[in-house]
KELO-292647 format. One record per residue: residue in three letters; x, y, z of N, C-alpha, C, O, CB in turn. Coordinates in steps of 0.05 Angstrom, whole numbers, padded with zeros to 5 digits, always signed. Atoms other than C-alpha are relative to their C-alpha. Glycine has a CB too. Layout:
ALAXYZXYZXYZXYZXYZ...
This chain:
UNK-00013-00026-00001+00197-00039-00122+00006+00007+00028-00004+00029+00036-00016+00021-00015UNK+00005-00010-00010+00217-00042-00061+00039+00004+00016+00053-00016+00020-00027-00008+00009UNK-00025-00010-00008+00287-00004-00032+00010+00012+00028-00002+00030+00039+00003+00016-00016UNK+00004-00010-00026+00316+00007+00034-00012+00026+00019-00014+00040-00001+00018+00000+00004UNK+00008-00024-00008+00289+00068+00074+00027+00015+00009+00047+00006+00021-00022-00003+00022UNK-00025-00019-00012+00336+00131+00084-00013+00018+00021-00035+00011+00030+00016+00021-00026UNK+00013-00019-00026+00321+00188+00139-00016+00022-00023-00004+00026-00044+00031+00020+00028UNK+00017-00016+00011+00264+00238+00108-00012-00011-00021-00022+00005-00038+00011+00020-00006UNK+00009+00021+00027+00241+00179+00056-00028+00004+00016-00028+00009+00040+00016-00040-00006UNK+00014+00003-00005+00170+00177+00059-00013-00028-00011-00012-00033-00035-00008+00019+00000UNK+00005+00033+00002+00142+00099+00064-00031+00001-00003-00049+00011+00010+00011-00022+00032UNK+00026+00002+00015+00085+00084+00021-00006-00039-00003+00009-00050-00020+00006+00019-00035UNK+00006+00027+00011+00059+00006+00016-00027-00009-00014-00049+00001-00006+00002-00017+00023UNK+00018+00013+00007+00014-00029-00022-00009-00027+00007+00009-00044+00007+00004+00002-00020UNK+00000+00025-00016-00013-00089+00007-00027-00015-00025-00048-00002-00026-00011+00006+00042UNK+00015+00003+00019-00053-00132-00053+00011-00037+00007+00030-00047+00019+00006+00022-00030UNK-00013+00018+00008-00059-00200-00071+00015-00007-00020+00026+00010-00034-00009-00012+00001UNK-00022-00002+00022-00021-00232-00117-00007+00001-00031+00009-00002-00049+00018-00024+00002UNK+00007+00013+00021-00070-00238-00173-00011+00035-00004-00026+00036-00023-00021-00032+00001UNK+00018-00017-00006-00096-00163-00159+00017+00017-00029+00041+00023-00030-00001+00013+00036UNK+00000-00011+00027-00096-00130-00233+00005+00031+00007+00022+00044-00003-00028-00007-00017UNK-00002-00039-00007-00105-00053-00201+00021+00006+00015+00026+00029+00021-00026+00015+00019UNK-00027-00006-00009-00042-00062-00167+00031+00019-00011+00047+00036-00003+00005-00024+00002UNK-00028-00013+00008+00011-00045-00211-00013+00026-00014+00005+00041-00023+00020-00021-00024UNK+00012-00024+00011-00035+00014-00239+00009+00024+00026+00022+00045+00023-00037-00004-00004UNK-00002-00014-00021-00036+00040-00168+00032+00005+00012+00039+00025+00024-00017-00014+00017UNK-00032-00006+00000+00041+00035-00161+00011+00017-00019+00021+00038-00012+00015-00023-00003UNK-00005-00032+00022+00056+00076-00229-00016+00020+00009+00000+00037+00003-00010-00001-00034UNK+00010-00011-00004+00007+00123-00205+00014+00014+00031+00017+00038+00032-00022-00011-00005UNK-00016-00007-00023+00041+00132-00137+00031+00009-00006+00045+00024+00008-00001-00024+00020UNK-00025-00013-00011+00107+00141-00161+00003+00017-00020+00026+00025-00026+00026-00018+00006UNK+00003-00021+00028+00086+00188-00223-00003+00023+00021+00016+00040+00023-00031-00005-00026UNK+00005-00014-00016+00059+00227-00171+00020+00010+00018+00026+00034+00013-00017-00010+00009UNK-00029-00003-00012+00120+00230-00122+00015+00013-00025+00017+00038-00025+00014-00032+00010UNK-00019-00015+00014+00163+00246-00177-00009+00026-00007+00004+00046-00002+00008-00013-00023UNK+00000-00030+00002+00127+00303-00200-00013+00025+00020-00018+00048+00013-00013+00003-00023UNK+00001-00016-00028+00111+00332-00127+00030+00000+00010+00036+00015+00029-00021-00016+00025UNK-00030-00004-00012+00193+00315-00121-00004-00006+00034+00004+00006+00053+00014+00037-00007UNK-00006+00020-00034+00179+00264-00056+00019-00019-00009+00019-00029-00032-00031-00023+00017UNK-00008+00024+00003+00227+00217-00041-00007-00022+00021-00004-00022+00046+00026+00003-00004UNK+00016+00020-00010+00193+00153-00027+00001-00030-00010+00006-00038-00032-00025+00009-00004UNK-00009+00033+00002+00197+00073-00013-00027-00011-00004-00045-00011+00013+00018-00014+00028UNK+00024+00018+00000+00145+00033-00042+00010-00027+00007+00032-00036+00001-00013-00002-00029UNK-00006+00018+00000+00136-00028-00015-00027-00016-00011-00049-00004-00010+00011-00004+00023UNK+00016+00016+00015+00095-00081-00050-00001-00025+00011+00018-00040+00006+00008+00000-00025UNK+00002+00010-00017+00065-00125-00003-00022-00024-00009-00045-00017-00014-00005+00019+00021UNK+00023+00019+00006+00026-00191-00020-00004-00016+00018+00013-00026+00032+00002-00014-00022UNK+00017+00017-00029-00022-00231+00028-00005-00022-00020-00001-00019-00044-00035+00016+00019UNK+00018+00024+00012-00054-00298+00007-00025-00011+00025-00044-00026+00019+00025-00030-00010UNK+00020+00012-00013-00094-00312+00072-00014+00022+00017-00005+00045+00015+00010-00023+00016UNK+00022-00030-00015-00150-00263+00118+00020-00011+00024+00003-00016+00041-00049-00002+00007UNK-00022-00009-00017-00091-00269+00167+00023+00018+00005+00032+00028+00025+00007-00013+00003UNK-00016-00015+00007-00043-00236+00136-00011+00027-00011-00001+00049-00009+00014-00013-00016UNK+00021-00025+00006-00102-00192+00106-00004+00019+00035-00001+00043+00037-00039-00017-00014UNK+00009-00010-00020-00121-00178+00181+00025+00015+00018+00021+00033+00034-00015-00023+00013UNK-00029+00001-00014-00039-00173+00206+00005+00029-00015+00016+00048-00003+00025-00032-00009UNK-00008-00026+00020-00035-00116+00141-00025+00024-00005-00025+00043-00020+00007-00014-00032UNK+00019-00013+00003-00099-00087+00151-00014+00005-00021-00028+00025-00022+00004+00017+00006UNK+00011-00006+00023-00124-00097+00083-00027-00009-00004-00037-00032-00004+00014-00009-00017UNK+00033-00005+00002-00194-00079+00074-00011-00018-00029-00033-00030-00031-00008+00040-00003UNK+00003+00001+00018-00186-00097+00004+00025-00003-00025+00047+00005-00018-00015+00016+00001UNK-00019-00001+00024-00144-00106-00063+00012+00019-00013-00005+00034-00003-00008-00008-00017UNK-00025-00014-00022-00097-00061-00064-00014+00020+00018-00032+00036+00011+00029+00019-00017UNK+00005-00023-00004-00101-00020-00011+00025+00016+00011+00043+00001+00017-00021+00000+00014UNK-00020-00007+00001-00049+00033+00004-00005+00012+00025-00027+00016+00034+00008+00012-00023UNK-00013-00008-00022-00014+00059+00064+00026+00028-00014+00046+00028-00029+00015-00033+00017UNK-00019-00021-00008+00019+00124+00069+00017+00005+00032+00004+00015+00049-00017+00024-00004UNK-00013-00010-00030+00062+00135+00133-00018-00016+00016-00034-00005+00031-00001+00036+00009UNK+00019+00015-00018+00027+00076+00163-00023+00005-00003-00036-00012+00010+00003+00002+00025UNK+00028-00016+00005-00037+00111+00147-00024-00015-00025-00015-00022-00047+00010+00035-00014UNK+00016+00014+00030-00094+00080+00095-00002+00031-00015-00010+00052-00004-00043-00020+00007UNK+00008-00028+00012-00094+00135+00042-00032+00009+00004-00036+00033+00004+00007+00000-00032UNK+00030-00005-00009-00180+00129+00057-00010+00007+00030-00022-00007+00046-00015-00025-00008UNK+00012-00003-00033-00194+00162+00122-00019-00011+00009-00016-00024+00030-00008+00025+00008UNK+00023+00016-00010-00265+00135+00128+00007-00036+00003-00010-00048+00017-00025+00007-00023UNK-00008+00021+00001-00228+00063+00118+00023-00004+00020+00034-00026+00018+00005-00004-00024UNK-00015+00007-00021-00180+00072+00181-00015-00011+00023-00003-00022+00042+00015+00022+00007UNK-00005+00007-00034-00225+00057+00237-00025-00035-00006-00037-00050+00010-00020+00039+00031UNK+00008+00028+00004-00255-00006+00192+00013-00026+00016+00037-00026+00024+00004-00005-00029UNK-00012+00023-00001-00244-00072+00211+00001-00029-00017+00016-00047-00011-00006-00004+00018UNK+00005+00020+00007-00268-00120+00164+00021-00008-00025+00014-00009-00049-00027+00001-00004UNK-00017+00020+00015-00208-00154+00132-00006-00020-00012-00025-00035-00009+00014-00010+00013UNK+00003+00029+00012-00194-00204+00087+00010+00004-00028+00007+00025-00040-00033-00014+00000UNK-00004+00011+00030-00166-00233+00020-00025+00004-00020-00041-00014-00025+00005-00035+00001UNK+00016+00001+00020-00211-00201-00033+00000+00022-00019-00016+00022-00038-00022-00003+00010
């Protein structure tokens, strides 16, 4: 789901692997939400396979989500421990 960005779009990603089951929960849930707060917003749907690309996307974990560059978990921004899991 994922569509170019316009000016005032707000950019939301999910960064998961490819096998990650709570993913597409967490994507209907993000854009149920948007729609009925009336955001308009670009999911992007982002899959890793190695703790490089985990470490390159900052993913702490399966899915985890980014608002405006942001981890939606504040206590999980100033983590570091990456990786495929």
């Amino acid at each position: 789901m994922t569509n170019p960005g316009s000016p005032g779009q707000l950019s939301v990603s999910v960064v998961r692997r490819h096998d990650c089951s709570h993913a597409p929960l967490a994507i209907d849930a993000i854009v149920r939400v948007a729609e009925q707060l009336g955001l308009d917003i670009r999911v992007e749907d982002v899959v890793i396979a190695t703790d490089d690309e985990a470490k390159a996307h900052r993913c702490l974990g399966s899915p985890t989500v980014f608002v405006a560059g942001n981890d939606v978990e504040p206590e999980a921004r100033a983590r570091t421990e990456f990786g495929v899991t």
